[in-house]
Structure formats: C-alpha cells, structure tokens
mmCIF file of the N, C-alpha and C atoms, coordinates in Angstrom:
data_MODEL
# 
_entry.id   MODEL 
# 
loop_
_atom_site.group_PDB 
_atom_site.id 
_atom_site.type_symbol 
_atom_site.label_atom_id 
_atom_site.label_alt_id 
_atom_site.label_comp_id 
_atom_site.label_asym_id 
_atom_site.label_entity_id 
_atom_site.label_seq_id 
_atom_site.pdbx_PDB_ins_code 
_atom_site.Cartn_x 
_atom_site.Cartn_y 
_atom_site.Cartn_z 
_atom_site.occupancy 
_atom_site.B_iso_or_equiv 
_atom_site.pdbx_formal_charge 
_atom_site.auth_seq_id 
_atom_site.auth_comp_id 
_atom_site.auth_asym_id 
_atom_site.auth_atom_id 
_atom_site.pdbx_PDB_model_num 
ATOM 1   N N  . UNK A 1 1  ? 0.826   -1.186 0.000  1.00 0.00 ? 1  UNK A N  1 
ATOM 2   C CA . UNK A 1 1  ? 0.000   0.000  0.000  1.00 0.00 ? 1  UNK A CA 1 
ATOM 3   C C  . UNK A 1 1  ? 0.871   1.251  0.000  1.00 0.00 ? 1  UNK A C  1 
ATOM 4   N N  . UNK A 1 2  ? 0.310   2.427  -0.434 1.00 0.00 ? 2  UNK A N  1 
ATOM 5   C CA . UNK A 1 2  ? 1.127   3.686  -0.821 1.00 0.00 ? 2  UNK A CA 1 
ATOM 6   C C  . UNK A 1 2  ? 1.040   4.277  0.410  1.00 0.00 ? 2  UNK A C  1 
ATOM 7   N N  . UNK A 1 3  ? 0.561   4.408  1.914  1.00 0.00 ? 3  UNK A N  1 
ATOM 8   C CA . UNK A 1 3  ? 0.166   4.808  2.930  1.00 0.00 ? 3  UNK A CA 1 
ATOM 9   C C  . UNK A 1 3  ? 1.872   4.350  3.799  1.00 0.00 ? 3  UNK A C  1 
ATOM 10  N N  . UNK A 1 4  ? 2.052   3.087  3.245  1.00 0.00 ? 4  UNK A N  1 
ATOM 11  C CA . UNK A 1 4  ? 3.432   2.516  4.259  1.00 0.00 ? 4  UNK A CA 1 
ATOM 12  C C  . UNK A 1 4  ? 4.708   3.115  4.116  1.00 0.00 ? 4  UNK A C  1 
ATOM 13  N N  . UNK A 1 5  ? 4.847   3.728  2.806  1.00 0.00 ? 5  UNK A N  1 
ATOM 14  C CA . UNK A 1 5  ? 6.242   4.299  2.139  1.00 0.00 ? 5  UNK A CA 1 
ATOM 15  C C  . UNK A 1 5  ? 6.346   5.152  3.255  1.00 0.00 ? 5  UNK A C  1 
ATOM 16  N N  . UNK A 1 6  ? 5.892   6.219  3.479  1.00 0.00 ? 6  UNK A N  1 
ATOM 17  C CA . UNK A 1 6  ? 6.188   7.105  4.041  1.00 0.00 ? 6  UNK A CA 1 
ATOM 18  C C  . UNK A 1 6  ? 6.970   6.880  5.260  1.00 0.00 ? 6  UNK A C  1 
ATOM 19  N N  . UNK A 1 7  ? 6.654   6.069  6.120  1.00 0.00 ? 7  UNK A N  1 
ATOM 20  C CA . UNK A 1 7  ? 7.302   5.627  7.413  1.00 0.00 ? 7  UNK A CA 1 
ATOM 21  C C  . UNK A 1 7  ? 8.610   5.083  7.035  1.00 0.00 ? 7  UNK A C  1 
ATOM 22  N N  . UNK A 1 8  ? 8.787   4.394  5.870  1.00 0.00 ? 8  UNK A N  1 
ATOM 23  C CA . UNK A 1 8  ? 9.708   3.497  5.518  1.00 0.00 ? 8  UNK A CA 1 
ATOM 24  C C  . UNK A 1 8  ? 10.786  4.898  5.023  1.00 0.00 ? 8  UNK A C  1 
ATOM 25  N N  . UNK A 1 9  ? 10.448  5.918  4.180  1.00 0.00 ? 9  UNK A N  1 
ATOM 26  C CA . UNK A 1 9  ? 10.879  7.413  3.423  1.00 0.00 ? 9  UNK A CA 1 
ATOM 27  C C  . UNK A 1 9  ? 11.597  7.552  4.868  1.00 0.00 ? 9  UNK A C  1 
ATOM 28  N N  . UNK A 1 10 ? 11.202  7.835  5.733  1.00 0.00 ? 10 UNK A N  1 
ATOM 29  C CA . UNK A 1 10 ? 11.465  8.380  7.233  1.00 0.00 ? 10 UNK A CA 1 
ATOM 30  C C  . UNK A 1 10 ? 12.601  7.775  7.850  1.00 0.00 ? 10 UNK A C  1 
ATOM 31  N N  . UNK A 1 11 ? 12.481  6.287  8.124  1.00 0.00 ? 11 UNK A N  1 
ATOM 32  C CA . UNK A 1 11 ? 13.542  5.422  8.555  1.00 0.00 ? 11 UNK A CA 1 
ATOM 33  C C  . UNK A 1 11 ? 14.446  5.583  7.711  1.00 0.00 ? 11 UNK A C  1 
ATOM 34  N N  . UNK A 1 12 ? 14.741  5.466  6.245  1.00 0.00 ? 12 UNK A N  1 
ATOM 35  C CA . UNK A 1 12 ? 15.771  5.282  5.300  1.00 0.00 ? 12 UNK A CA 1 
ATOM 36  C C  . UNK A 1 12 ? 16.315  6.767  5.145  1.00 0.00 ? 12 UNK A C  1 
ATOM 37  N N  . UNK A 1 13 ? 15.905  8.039  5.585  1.00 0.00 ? 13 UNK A N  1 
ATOM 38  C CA . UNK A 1 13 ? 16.176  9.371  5.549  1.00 0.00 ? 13 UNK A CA 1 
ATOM 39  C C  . UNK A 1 13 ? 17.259  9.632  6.756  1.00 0.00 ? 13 UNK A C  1 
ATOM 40  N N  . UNK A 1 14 ? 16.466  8.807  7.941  1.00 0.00 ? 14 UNK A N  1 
ATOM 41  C CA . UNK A 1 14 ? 17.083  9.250  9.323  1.00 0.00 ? 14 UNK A CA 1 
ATOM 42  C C  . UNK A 1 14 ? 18.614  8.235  8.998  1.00 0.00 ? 14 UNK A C  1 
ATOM 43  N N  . UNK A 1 15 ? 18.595  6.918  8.946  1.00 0.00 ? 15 UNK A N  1 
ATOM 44  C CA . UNK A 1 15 ? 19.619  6.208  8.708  1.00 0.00 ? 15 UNK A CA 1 
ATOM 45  C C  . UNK A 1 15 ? 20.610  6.877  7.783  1.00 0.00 ? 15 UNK A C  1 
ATOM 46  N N  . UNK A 1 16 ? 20.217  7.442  6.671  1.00 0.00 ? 16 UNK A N  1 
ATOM 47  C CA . UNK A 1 16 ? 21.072  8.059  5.904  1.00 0.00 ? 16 UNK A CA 1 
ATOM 48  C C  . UNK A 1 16 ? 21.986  8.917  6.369  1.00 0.00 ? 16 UNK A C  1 
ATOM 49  N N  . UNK A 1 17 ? 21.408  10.260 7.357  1.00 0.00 ? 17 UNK A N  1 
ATOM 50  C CA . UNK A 1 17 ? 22.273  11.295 8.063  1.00 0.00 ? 17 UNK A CA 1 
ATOM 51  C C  . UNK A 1 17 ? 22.820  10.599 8.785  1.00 0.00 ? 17 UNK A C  1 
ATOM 52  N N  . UNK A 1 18 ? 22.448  9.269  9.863  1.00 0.00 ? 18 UNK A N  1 
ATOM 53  C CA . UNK A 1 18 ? 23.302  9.132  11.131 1.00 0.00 ? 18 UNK A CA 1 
ATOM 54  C C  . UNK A 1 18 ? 24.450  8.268  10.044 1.00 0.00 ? 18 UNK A C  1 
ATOM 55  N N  . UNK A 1 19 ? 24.017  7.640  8.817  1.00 0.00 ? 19 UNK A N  1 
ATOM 56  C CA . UNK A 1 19 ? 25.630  6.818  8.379  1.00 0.00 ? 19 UNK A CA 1 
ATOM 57  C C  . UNK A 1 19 ? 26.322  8.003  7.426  1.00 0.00 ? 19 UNK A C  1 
ATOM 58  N N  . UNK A 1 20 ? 25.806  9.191  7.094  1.00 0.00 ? 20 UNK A N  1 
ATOM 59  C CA . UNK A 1 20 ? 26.565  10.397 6.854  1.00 0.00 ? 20 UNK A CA 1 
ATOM 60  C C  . UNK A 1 20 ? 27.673  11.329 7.791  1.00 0.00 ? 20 UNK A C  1 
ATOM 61  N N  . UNK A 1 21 ? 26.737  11.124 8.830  1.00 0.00 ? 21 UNK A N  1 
ATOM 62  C CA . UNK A 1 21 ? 27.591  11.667 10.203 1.00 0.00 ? 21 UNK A CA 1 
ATOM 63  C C  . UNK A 1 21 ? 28.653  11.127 10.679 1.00 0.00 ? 21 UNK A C  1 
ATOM 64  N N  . UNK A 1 22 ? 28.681  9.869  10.811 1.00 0.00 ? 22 UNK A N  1 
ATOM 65  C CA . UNK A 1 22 ? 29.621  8.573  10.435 1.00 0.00 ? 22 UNK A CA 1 
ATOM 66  C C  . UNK A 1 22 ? 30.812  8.581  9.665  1.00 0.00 ? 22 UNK A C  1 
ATOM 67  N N  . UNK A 1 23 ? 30.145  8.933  8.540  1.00 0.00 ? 23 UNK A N  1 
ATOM 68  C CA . UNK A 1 23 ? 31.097  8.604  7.523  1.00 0.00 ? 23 UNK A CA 1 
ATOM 69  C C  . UNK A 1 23 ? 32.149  9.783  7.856  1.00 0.00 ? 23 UNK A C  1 
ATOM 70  N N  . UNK A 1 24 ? 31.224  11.562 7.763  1.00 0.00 ? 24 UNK A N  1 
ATOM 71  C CA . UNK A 1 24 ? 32.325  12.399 7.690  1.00 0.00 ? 24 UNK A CA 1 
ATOM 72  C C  . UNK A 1 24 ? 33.066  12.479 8.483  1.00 0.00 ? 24 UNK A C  1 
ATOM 73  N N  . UNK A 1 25 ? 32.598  12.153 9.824  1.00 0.00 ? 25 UNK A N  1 
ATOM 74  C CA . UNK A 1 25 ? 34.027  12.114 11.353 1.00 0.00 ? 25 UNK A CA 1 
ATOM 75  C C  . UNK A 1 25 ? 35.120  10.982 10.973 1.00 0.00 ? 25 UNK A C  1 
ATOM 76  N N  . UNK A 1 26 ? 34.458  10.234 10.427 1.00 0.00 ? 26 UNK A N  1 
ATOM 77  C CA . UNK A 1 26 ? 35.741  9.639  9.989  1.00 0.00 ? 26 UNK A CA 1 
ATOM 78  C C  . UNK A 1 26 ? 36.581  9.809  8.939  1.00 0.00 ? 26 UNK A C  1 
ATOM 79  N N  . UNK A 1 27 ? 36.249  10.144 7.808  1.00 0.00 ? 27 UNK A N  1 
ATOM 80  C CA . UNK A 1 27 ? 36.993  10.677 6.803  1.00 0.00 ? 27 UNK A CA 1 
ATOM 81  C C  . UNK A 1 27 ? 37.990  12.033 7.198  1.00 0.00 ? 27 UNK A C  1 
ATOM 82  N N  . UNK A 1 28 ? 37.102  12.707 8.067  1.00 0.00 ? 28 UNK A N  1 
ATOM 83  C CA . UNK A 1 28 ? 38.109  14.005 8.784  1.00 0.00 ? 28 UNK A CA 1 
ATOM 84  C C  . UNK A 1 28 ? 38.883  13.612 9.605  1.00 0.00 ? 28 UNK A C  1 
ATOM 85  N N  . UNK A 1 29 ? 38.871  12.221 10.494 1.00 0.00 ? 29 UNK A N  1 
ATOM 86  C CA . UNK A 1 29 ? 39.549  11.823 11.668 1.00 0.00 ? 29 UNK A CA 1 
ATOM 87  C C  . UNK A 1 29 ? 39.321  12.845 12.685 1.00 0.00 ? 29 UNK A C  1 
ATOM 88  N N  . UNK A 1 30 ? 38.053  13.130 12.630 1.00 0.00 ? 30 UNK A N  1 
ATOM 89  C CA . UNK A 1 30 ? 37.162  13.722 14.292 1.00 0.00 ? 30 UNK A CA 1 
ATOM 90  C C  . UNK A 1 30 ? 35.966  13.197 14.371 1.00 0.00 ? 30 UNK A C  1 
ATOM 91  N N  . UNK A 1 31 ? 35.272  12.871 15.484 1.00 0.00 ? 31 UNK A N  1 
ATOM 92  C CA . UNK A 1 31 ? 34.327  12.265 15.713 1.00 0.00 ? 31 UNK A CA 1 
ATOM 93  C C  . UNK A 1 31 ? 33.990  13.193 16.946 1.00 0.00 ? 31 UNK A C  1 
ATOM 94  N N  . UNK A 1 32 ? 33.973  14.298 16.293 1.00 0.00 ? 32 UNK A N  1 
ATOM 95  C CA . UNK A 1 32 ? 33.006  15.220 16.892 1.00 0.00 ? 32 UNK A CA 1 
ATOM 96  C C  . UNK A 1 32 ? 31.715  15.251 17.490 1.00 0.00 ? 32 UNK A C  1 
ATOM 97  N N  . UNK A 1 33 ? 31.385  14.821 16.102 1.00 0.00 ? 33 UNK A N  1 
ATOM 98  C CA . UNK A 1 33 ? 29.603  14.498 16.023 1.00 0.00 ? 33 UNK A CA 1 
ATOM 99  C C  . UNK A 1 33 ? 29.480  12.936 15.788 1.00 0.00 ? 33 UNK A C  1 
ATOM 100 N N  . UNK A 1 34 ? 28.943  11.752 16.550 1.00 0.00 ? 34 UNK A N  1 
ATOM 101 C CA . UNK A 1 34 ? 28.865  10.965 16.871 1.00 0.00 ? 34 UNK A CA 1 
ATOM 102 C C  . UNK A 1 34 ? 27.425  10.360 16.529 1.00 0.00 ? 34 UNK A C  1 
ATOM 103 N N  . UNK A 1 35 ? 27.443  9.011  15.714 1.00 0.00 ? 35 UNK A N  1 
ATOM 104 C CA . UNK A 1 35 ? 26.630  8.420  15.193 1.00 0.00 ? 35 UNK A CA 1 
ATOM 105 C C  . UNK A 1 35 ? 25.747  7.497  16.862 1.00 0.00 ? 35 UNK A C  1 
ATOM 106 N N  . UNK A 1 36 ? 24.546  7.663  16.799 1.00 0.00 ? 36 UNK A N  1 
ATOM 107 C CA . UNK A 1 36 ? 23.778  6.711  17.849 1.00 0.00 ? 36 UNK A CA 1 
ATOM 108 C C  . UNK A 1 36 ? 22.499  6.160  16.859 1.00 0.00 ? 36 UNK A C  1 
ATOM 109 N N  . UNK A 1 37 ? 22.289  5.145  17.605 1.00 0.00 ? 37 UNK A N  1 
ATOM 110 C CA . UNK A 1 37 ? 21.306  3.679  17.653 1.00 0.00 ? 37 UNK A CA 1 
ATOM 111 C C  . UNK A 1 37 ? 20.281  5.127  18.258 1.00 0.00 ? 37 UNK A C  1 
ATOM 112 N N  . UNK A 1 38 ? 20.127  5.862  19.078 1.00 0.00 ? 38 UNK A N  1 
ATOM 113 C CA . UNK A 1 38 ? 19.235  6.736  19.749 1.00 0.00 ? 38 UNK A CA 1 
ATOM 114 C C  . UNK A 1 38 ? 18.956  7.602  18.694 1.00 0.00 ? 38 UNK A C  1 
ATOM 115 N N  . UNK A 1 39 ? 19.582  8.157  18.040 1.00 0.00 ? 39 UNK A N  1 
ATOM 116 C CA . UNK A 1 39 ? 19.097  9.281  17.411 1.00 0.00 ? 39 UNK A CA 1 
ATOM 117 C C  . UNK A 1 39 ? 18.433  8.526  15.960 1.00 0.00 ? 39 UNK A C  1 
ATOM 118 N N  . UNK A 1 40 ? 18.654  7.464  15.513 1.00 0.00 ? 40 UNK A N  1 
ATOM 119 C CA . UNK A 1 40 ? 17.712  6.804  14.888 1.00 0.00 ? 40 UNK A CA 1 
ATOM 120 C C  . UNK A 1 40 ? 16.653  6.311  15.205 1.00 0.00 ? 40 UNK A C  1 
ATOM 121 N N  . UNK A 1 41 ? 16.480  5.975  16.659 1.00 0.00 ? 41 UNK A N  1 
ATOM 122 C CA . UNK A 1 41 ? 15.373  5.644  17.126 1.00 0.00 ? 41 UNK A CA 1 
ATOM 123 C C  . UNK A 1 41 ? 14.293  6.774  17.328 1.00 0.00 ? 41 UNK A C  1 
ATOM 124 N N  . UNK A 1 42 ? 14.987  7.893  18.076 1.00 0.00 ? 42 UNK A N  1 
ATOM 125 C CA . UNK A 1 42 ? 13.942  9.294  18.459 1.00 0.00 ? 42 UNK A CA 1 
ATOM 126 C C  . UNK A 1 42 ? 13.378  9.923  16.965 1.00 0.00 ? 42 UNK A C  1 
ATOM 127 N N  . UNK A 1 43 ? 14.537  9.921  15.948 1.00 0.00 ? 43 UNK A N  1 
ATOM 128 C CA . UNK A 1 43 ? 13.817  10.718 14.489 1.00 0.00 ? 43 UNK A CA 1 
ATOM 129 C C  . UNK A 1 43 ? 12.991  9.969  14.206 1.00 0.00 ? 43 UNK A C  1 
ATOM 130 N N  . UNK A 1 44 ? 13.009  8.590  13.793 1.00 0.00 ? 44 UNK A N  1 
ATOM 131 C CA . UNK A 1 44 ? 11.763  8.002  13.353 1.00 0.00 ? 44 UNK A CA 1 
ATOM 132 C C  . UNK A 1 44 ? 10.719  7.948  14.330 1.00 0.00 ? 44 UNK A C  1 
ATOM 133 N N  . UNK A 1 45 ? 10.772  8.017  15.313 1.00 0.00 ? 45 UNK A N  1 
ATOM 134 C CA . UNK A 1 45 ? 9.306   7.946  16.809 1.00 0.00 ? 45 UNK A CA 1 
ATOM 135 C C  . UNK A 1 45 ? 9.022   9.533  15.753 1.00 0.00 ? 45 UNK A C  1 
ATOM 136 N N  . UNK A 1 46 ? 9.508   10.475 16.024 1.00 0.00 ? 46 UNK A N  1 
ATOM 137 C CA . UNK A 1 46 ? 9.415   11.815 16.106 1.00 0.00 ? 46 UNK A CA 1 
ATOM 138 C C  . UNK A 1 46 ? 8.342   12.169 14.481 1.00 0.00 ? 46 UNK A C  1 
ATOM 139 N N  . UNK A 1 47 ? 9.313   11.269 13.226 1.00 0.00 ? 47 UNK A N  1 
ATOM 140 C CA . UNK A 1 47 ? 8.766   11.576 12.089 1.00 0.00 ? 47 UNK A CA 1 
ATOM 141 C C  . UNK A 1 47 ? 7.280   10.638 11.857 1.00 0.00 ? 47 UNK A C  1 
ATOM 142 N N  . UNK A 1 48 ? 7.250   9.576  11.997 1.00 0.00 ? 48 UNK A N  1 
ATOM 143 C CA . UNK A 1 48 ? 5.757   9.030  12.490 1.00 0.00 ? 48 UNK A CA 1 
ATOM 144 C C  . UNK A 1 48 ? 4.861   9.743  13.231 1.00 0.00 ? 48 UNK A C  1 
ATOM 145 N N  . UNK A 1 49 ? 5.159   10.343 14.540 1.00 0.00 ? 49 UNK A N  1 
ATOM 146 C CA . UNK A 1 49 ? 4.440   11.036 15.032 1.00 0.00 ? 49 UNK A CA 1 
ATOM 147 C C  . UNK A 1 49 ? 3.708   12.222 14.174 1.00 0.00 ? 49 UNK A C  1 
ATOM 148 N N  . UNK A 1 50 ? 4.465   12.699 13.639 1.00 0.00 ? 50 UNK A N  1 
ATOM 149 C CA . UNK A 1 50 ? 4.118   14.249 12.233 1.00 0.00 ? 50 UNK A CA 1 
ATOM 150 C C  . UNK A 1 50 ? 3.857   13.826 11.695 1.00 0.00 ? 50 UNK A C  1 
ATOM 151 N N  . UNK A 1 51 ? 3.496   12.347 11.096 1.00 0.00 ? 51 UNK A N  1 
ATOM 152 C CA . UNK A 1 51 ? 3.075   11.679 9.786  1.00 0.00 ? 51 UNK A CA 1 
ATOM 153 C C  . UNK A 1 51 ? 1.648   11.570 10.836 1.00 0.00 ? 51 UNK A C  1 
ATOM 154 N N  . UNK A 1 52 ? 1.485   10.716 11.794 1.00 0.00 ? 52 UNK A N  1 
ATOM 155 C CA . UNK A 1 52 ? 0.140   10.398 12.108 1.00 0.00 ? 52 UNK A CA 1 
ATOM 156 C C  . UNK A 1 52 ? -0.549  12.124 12.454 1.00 0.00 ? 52 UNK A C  1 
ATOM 157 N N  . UNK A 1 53 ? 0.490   13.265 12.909 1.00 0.00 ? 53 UNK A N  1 
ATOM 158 C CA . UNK A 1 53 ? -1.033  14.167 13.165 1.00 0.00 ? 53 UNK A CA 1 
ATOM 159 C C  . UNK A 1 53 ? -1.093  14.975 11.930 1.00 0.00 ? 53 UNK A C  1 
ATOM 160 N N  . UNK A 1 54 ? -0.250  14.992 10.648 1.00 0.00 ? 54 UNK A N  1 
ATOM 161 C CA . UNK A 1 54 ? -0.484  15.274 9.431  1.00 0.00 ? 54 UNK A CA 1 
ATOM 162 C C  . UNK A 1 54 ? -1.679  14.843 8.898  1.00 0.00 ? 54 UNK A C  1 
ATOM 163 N N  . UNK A 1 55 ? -2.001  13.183 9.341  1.00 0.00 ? 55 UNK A N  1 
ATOM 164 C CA . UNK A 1 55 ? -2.929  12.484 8.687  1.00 0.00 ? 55 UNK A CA 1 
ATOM 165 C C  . UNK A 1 55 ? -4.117  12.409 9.447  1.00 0.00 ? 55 UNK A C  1 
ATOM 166 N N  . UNK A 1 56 ? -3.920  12.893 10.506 1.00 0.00 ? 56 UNK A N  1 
ATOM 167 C CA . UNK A 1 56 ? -5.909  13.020 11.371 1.00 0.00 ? 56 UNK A CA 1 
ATOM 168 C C  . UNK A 1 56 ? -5.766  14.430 12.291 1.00 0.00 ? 56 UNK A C  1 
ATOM 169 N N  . UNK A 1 57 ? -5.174  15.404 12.214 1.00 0.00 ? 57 UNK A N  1 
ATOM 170 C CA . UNK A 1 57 ? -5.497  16.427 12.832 1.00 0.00 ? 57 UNK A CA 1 
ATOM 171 C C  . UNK A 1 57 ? -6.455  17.148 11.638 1.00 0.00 ? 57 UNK A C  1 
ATOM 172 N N  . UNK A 1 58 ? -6.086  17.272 10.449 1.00 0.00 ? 58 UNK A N  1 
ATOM 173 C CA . UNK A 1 58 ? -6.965  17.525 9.262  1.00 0.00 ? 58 UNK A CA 1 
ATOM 174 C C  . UNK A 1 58 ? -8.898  17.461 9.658  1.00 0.00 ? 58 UNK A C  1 
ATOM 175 N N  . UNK A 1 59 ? -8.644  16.015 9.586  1.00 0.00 ? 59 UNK A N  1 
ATOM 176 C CA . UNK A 1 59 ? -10.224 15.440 9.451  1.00 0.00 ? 59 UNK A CA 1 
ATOM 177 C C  . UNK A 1 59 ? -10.503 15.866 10.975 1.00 0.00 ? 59 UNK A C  1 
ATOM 178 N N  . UNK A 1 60 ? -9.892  15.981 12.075 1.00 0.00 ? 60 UNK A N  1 
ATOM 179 C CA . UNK A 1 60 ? -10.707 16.481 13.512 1.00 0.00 ? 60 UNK A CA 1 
ATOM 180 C C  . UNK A 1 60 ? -11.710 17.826 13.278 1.00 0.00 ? 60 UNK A C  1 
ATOM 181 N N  . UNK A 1 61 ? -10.087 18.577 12.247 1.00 0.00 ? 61 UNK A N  1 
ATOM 182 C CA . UNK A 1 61 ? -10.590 20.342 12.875 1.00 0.00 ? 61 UNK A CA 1 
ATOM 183 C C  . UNK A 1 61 ? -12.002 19.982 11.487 1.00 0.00 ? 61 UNK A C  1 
ATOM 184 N N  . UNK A 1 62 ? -12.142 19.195 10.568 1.00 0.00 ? 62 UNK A N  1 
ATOM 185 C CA . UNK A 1 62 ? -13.085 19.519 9.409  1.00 0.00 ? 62 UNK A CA 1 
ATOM 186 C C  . UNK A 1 62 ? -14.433 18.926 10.646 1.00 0.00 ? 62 UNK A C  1 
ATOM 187 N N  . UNK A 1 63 ? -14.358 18.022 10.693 1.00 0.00 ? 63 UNK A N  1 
ATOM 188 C CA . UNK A 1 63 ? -15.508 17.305 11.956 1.00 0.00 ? 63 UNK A CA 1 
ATOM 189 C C  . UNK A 1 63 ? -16.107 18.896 12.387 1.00 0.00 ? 63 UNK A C  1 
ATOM 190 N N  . UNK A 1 64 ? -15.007 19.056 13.462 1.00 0.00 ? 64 UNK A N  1 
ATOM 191 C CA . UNK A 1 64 ? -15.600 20.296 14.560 1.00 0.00 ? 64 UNK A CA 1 
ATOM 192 C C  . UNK A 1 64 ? -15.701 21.528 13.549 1.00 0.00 ? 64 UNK A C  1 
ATOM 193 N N  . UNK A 1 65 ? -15.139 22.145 12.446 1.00 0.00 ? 65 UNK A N  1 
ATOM 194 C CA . UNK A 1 65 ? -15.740 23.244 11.903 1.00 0.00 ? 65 UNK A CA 1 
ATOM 195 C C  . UNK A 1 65 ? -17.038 22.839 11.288 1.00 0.00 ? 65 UNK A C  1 
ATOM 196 N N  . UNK A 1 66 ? -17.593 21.500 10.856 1.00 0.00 ? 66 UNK A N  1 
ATOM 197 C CA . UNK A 1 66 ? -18.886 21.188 10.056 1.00 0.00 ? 66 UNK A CA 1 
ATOM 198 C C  . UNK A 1 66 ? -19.837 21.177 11.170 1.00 0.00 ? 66 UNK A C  1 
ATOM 199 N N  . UNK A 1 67 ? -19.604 20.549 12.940 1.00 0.00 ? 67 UNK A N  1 
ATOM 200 C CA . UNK A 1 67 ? -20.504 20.386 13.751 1.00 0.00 ? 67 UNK A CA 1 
ATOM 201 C C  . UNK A 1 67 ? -21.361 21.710 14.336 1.00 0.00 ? 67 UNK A C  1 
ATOM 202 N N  . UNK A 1 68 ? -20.230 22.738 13.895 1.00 0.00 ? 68 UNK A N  1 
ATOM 203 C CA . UNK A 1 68 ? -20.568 24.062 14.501 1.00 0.00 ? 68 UNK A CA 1 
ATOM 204 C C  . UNK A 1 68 ? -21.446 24.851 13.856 1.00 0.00 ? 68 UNK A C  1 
ATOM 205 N N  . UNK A 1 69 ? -21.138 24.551 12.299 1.00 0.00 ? 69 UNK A N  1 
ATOM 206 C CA . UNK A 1 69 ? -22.266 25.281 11.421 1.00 0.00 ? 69 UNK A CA 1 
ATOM 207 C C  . UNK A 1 69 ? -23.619 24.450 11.038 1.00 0.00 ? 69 UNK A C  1 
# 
C-alpha cells in the first residue's frame, strides 16, 4: 500500500544522516559528532508522530468546523 512508504521514506532518511555523520568524522579523523542507535530511534518515533497528526489532525478540525455550522 502507498500509505506505508512514508514511514519506511522516514527510517531510510534518518539512517542516511546518522551513516553520513559517520562517515564524515571519519573521513576528517574527528568524531566530533557521533553516530547513535538513539538518534535513529527518536527521528523516526518523532517523524511518524508528524506523519500520524499530518494524517488526522486535518479530518478532527473539518468534523468540529462542520458540527458548529
């Protein structure tokens, strides 16, 4: 279904920067900025979260502006 990409867009986005971040501390030989298992975990919680109230805060406020008139 076309509904699932998006979450999947999200995970493969966040993975990308943390093995970018990765890559460049090491190519510079500083590890300044430091790759985590956490910060892949919190972006995707974080980007799902904006995906689910993208996808039903919409239809709430249409509900309550139609109930009122």
């Amino acid at each position: 279904k076309k509904k699932y990409i998006y979450p999947l867009i999200c995970f493969c986005l966040t993975a990308a920067i943390e093995c970018l971040q990765f890559l460049i501390g090491f190519l510079l030989n500083t590890f300044y900025r430091t790759s985590d298992i956490d910060d892949i975990i919190l972006n995707f919680t974080g980007a799902v979260i904006g995906l689910l109230i993208c996808r039903f805060l919409p239809e709430r406020i249409k509900k309550r502006f139609e109930s009122s008139h």
